[in-house]
C-alpha positions in Angstrom: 26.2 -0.1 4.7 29.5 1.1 3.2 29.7 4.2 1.5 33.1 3.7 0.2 33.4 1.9 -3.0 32.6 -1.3 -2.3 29.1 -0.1 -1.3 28.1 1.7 -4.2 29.5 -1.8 -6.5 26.9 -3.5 -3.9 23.7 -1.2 -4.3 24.5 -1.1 -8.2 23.4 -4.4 -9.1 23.6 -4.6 -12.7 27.5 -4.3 -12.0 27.8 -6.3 -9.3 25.9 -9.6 -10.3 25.3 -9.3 -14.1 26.2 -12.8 -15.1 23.3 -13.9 -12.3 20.7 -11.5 -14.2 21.9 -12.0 -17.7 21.7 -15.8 -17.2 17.4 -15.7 -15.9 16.4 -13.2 -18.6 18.5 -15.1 -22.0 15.7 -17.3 -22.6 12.9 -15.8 -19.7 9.6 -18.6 -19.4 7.9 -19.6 -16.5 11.2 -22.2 -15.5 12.9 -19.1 -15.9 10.8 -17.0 -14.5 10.6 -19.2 -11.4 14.7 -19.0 -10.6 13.7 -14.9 -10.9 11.5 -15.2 -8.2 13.5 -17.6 -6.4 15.9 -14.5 -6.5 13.3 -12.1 -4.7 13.0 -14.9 -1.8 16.6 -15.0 -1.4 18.0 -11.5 -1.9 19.2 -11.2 1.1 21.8 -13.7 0.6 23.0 -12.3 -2.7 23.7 -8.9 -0.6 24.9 -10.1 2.5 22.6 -8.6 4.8 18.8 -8.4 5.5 17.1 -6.2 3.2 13.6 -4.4 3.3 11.0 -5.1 0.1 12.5 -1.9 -1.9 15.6 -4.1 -2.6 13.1 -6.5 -4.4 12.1 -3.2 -6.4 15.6 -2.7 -7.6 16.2 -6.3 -8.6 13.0 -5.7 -10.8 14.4 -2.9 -11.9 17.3 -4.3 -13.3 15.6 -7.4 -15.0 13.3 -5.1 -16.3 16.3 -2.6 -18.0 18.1 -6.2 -18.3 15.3 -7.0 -20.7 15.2 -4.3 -22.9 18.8 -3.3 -23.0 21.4 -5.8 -24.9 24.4 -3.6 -23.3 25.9 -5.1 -20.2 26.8 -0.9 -19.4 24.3 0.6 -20.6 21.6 -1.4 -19.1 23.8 -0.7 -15.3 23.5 2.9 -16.2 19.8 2.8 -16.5 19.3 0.9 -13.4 21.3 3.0 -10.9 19.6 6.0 -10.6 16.4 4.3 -9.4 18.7 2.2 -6.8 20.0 5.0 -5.3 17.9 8.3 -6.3 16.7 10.2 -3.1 13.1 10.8 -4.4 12.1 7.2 -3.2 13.7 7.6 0.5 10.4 8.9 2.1 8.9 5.5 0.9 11.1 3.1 2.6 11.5 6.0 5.6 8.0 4.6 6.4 8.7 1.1 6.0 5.4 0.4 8.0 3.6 2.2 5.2 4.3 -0.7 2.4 1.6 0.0 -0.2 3.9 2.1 -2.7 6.5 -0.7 -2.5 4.0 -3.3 -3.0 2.8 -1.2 -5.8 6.3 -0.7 -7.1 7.3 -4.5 -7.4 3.6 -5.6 -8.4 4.2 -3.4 -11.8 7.5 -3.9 -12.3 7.1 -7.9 -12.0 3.5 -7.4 -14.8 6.1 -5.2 -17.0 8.7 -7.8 -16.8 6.2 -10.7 -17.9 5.0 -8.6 -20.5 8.5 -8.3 -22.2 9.0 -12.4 -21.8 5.6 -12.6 -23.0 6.7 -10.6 -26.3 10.2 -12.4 -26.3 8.8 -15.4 -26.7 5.3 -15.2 -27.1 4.4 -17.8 -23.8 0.5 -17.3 -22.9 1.8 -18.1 -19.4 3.7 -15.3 -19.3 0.8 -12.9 -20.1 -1.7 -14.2 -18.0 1.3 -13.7 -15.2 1.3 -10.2 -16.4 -1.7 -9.9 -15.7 -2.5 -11.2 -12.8 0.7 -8.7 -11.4 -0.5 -6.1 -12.9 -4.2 -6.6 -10.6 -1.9 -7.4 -7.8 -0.6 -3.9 -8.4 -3.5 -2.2 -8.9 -4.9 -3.7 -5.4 -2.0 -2.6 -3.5 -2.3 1.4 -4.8 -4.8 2.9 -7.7 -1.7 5.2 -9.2 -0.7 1.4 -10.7 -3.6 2.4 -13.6 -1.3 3.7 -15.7 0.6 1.5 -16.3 -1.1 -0.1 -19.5 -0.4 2.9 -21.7 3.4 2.0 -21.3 2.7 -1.4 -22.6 2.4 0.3 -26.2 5.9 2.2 -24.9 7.5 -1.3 -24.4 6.3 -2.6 -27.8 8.4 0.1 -29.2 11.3 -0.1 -27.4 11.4 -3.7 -28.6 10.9 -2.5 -32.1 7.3 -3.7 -32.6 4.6 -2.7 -34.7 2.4 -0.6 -31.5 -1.2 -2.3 -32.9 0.3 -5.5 -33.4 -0.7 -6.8 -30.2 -3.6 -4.7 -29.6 -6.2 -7.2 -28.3 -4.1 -8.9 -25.7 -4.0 -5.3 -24.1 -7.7 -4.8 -23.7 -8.0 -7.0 -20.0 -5.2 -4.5 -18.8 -7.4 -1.3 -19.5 -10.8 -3.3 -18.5 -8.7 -4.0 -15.0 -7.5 -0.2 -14.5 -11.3 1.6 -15.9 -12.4 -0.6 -13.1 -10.2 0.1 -10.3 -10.8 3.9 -11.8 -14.3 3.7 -11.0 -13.6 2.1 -8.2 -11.5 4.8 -6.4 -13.3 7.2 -8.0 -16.5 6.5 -5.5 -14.7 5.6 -2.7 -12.8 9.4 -2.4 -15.3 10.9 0.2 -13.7 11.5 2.5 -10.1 12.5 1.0 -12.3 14.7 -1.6 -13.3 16.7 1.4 -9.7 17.3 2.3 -8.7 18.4 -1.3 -11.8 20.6 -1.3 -10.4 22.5 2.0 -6.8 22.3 1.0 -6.1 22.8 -2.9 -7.3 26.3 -4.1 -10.2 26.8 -7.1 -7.3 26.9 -9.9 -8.9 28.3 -13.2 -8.2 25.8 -16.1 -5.3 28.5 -17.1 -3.9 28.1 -13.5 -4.1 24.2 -13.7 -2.3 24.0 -17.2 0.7 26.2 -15.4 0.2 23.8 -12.2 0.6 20.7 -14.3 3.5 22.0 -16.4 5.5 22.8 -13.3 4.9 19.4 -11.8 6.2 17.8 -15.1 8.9 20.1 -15.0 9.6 19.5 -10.7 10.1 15.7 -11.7 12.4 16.4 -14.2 14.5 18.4 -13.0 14.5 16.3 -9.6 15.9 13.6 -11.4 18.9 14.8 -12.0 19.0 17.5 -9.0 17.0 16.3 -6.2 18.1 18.6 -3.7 15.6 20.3 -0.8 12.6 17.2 -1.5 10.0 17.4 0.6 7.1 14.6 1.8 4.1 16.9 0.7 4.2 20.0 -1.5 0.9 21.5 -0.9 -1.0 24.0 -3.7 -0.5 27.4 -3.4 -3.2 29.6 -3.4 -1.1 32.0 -5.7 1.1 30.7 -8.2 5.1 31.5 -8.0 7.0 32.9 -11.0 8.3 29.6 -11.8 4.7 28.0 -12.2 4.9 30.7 -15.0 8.0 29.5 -16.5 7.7 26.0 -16.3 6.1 25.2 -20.2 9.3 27.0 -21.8 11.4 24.4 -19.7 9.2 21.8 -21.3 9.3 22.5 -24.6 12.9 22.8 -24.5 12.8 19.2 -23.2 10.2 18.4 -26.0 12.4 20.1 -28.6 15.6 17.8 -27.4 13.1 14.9 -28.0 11.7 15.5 -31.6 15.3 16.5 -32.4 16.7 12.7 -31.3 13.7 10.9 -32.8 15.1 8.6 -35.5 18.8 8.3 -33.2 17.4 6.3 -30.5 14.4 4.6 -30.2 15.1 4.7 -26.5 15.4 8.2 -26.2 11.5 8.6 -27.3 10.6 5.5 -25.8 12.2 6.5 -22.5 10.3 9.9 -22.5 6.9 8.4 -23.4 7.3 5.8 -20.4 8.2 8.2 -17.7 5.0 10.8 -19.4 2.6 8.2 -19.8 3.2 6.8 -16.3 3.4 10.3 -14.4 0.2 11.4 -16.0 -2.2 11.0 -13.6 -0.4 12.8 -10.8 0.4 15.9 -13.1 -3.2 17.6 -11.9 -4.4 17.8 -15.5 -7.5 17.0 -13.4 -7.8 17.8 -9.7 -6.4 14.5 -8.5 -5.6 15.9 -4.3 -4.4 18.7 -2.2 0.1 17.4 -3.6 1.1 19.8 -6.1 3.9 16.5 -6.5 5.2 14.3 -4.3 8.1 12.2 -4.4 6.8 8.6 -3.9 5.1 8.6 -6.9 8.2 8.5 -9.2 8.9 4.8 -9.0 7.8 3.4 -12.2 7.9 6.8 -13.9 11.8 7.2 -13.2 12.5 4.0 -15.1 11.7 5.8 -18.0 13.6 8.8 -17.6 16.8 6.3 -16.4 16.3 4.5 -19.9 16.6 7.7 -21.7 19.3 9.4 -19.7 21.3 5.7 -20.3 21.0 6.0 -24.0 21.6 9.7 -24.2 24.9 9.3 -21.9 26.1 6.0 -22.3 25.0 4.2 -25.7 28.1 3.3 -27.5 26.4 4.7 -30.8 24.9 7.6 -30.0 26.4 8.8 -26.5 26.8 12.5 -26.5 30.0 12.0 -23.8 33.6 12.6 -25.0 35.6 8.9 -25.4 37.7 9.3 -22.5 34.7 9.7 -20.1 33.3 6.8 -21.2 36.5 4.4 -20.4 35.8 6.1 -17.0 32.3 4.8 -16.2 32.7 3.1 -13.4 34.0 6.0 -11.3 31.0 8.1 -13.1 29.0 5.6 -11.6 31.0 5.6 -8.1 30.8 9.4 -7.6 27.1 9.4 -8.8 26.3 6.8 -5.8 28.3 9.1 -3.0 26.4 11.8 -3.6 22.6 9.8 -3.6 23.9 7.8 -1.0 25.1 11.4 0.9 21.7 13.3 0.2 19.7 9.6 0.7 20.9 9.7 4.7 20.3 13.2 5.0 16.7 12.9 3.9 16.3 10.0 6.1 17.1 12.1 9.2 14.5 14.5 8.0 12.1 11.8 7.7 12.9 9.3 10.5 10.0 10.6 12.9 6.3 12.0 12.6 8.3 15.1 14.4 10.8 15.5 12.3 9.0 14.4 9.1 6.4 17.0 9.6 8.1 19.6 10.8 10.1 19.6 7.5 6.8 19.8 5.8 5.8 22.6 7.6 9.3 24.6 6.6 8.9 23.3 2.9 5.3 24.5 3.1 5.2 28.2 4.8 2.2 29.7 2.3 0.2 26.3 4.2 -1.9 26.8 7.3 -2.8 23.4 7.5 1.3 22.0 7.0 1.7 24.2 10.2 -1.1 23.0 12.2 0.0 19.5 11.4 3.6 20.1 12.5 1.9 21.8 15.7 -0.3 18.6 16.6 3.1 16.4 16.5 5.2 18.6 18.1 2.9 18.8 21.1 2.5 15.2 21.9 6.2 15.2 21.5 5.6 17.2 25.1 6.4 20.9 23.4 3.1 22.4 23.9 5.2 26.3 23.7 6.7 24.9 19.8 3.6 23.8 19.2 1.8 26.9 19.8 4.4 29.0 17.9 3.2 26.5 14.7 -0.4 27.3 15.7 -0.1 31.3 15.5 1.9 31.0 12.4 -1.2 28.8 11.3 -3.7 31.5 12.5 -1.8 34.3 10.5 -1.8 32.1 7.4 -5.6 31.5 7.8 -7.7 32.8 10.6 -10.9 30.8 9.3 -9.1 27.6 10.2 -11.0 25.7 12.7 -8.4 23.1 13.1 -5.8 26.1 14.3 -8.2 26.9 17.4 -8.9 23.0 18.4 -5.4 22.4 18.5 -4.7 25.5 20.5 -7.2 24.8 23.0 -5.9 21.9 23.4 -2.2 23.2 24.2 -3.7 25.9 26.6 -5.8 23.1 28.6 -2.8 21.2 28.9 -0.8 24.2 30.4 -3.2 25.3 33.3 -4.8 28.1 30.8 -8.4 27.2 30.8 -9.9 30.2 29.9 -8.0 30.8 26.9 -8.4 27.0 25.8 -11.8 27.8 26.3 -12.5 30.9 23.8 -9.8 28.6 21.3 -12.5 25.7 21.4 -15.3 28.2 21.0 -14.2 29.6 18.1 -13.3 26.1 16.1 -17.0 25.1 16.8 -18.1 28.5 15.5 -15.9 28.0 12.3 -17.5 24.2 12.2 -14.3 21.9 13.0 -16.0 18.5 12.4 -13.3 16.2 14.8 -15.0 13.6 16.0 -13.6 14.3 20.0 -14.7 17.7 19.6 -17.6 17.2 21.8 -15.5 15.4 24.1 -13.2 18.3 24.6 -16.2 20.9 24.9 -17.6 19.0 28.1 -14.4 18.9 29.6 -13.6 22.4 28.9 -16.9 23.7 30.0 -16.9 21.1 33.0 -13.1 22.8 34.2 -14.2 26.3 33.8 -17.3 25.8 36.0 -19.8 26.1 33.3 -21.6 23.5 34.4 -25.2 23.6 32.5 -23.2 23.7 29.1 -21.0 21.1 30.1 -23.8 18.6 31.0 -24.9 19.5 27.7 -21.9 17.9 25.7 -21.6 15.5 28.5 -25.3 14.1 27.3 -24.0 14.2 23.5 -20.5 12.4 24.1 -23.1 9.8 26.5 -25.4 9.5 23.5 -23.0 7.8 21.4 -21.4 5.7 23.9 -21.9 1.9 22.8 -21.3 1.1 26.2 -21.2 2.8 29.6 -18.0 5.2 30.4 -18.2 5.6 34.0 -15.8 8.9 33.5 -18.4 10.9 31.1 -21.2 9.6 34.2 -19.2 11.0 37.0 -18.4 14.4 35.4 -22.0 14.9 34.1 -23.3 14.0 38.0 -20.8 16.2 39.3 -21.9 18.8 36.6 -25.5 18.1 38.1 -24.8 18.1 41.7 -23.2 21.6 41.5 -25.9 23.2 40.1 -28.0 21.8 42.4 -30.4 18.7 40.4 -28.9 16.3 42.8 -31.8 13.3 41.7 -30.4 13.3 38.4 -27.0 13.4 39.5 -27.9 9.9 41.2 -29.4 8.8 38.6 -25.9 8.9 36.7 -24.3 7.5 39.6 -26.8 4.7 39.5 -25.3 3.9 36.0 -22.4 3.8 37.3 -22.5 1.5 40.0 -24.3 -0.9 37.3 -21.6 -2.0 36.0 -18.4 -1.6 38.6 -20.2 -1.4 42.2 -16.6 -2.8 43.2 -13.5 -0.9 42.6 -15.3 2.9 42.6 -16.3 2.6 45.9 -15.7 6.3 45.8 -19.2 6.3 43.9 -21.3 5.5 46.7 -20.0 8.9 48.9 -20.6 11.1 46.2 -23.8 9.5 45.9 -25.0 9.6 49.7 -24.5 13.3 49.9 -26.8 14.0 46.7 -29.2 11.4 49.2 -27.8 14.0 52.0 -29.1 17.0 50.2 -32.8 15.6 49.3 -33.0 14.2 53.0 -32.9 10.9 52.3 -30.4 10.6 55.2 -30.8 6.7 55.5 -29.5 6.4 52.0 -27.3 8.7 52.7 -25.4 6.6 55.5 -25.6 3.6 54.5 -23.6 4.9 51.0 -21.2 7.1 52.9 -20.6 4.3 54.9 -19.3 2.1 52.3 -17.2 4.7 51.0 -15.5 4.8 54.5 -15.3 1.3 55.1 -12.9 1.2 52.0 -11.0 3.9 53.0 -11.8 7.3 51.3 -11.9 9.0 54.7 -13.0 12.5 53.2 -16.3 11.0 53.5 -15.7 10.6 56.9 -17.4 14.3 58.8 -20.4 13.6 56.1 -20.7 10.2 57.6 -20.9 11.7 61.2 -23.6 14.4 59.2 -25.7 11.8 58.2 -25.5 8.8 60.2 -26.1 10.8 63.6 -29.4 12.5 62.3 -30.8 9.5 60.9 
């Protein structure tokens, strides 16, 4: 809440409360591991003010770096970039959209487990693990990765990697199955990657997969201009090009600091093994990257940088910056608390959080078509048709362009032009379910009547239950080209079910019993409709009642 100084002290918690952390993880069992959880319930009161479920990510967080860091420092260092780093604001921007956090916490509380479990060596511990790690795994797939780093945490903790071996086996059981799992259940989302990301040759997807290594790399320390979706190009920029000479460099600085740091390697290996499956090695969706899956994978990166930088041993800073670490620490917060606001004002609305994608996304048809569908029921149907050309000029085979701009057009008096629009996404196959809604409507306001009692029939077909509206328009449709008996037929089906309140109904009715001569029928409806007071009725009534 307060960006001054006492506002970074509170976000870095490490610093803050160490003595409260340090004291849960000295000896961490189940009694311990209780009072850690009793933490999570009452966070709140620790910070002073109501907090959302990403503060219970943090506070993992810093157990976790607690546990495998014996330097007070060292261990804050680590744990303050993922408090404060801007690549997890889209996230809690959609704090009604919980399932990364839930994700998030579920894996870091199975990580933190595991490390009591190899502390100490409590069965109690593991199955906990475990079970987290399922928990995690339920609330988002991307938590499948997560048993590779197992191996990662056995070395940092300077144990033999096979030692344990066997105890690992339900983790990877848990995540084949969840695999599978997702792996069937993909239908539908595998028919929006199939529109959306391109047919990348396996060269292509080795340069596609370097540069999203390289993107969350370099975002870590620079995460300026992010973005909610970064959708694949269908030609690759220059820097997709130059993206595995970055990496080897960072690979060379790794082999080079091997035997200094275990956490160096360690930390690399955590943030690779846990970033793997969104690095498009395999076709894995239509995001090139995307911020919200750096969670877990940043820990890693934050244990290497807090070795590299900070380590008392091996730290590559000069002595007098590391007396200063605190106001390191303090600057560093300002400026992720400065870009952390700014993001959220991108992202505080489906307007404004789309409409950034569309800017971030200008090679994308579809990022400007989606940007054009919220900016029009944000009541801007002239924006919103400015993203639909811009859409049309990016891809004129796009069905969705022309349902959303007949829409716009209908909605501002232009019929015949939202007309043609509509025409053209059914000839280009748009597959949205109210397509065949909109068709009848269109067809029904521009007079084409025997076309619109076609789609009228279809949208009626699929009715579970009886939409007096789709009746009335069909009869109408009916009535004004003349096949007035099945126009009362519909009106019948109307009157089935609410013969009170659409009293309206029985005029329009009695004059289709008018024009077939049944002029009894025809007055005693048109009377009703009088008698509750729709007096247009009222020259028919004198029409039909006098000739009777």
């Amino acid at each position: 809440r307060d960006i001054g100084v006492t506002g970074v002290q509170t976000c870095a918690l490490p610093i803050c409360a160490w003595d409260l952390i340090e004291s849960y993880i000295a000896h961490l069992d189940l009694k311990e591991y209780a009072i850690i959880m009793d933490a999570l319930l009452h966070y709140d009161e620790l910070l002073g003010y109501s907090s959302p479920s990403y503060d219970k990510i943090m506070l993992c967080s810093a157990i976790l770096c607690c546990c495998l860091s014996t330097e007070q420092m060292t261990a804050s260092c680590y744990v303050l970039p993922l408090q404060l780093h801007p690549m997890h604001v889209e996230t809690v921007a959609w704090i009604t959209d919980q399932t990364d956090v839930f994700c998030a916490t579920f894996s870091l509380l199975s990580l933190i487990t595991y490390v009591a479990y190899i502390k100490n060596n409590s069965t109690k511990n593991l199955v906990l693990s475990i079970l987290y790690f399922l928990l995690a795994v339920c609330s988002k797939p991307s938590a499948i990765a997560i048993p590779p780093t197992l191996f990662v945490i056995d070395y940092l903790l300077n144990k033999k990697l096979m030692e344990k071996w066997l105890i690992k086996i339900p983790y990877f059981l848990i995540a084949f199955l969840f695999a599978a799992l997702t792996f069937l259940s993909l239908d539908a989302k595998q028919q929006i990657t199939e529109l959306l990301l391109p047919d990348y040759t396996p060269i292509q997807l080795f340069f596609v997969s370097n540069y999203a290594l390289a993107y969350y790399l370099v975002n870590f320390f620079f995460p300026f201009d992010l973005c909610a979706m970064h959708l694949a190009p269908k030609e690759l920029p220059t820097l997709y090009y130059v993206a595995p000479l970055f990496n080897l460099l960072i690979a060379y600085f790794i082999w080079k600091n091997f035997k200094k740091d275990n956490f160096i390697v360690g930390g690399f290996l955590f943030f690779l093994f846990s970033i793997a499956l969104v690095l498009q090695i395999l076709p894995s969706g239509y995001n090139i990257v995307a911020e919200r899956y750096t969670y877990i994978p940043f820990i890693g990166l934050s244990l290497l940088i807090g070795s590299v930088l900070f380590n008392s041993e091996n730290s590559i800073l000069p002595v007098g910056l590391r007396k200063n670490l605190n106001t390191i620490l303090i600057a560093f917060g300002v400026v992720f608390i400065g870009l952390n606001f700014s993001y959220g004002q991108d992202w505080k609305s489906l307007v404004s959080f789309n409409t950034n994608i569309a800017a971030h996304n200008s090679h994308s048809s579809y990022a400007q078509v989606s940007a054009g569908y919220f900016v029009f029921q944000d009541n801007k149907p002239q924006d919103a048709l400015e993203y639909c050309n811009k859409a049309e000029l990016l891809d004129a085979n796009n069905p969705e362009v022309y349902f959303l701009k007949s829409k716009i057009l209908y909605s501002i008096q232009e019929k015949e032009a939202a007309l043609k629009n509509i025409q053209l996404a059914q000839k280009l196959k748009c597959n949205r379910k109210e397509m065949n809604d909109f068709l009848s409507i269109i067809y029904f306001e521009n007079n084409q009547y025997d076309s619109a009692i076609v789609y009228f029939s279809k949208v009626i077909a699929k009715d579970s239950v009886i939409t007096p509206a789709n009746y009335r328009n069909r009869a109408v449709s009916y009535y004004s080209i003349n096949k007035y008996q099945e126009a009362i037929n519909d009106y019948n089906q109307i009157l089935s079910v609410d013969s009170l309140s659409m009293m309206n109904i029985y005029g329009e009715r009695g004059i289709c019993y008018g024009k077939l001569g049944m002029n009894q029928k025809a007055c005693d409806d048109i009377s009703k409709a009088v008698a509750a007071g729709f007096e247009d009725f009222r020259e028919d009534l004198t029409t039909y009642c006098s000739s009777k």
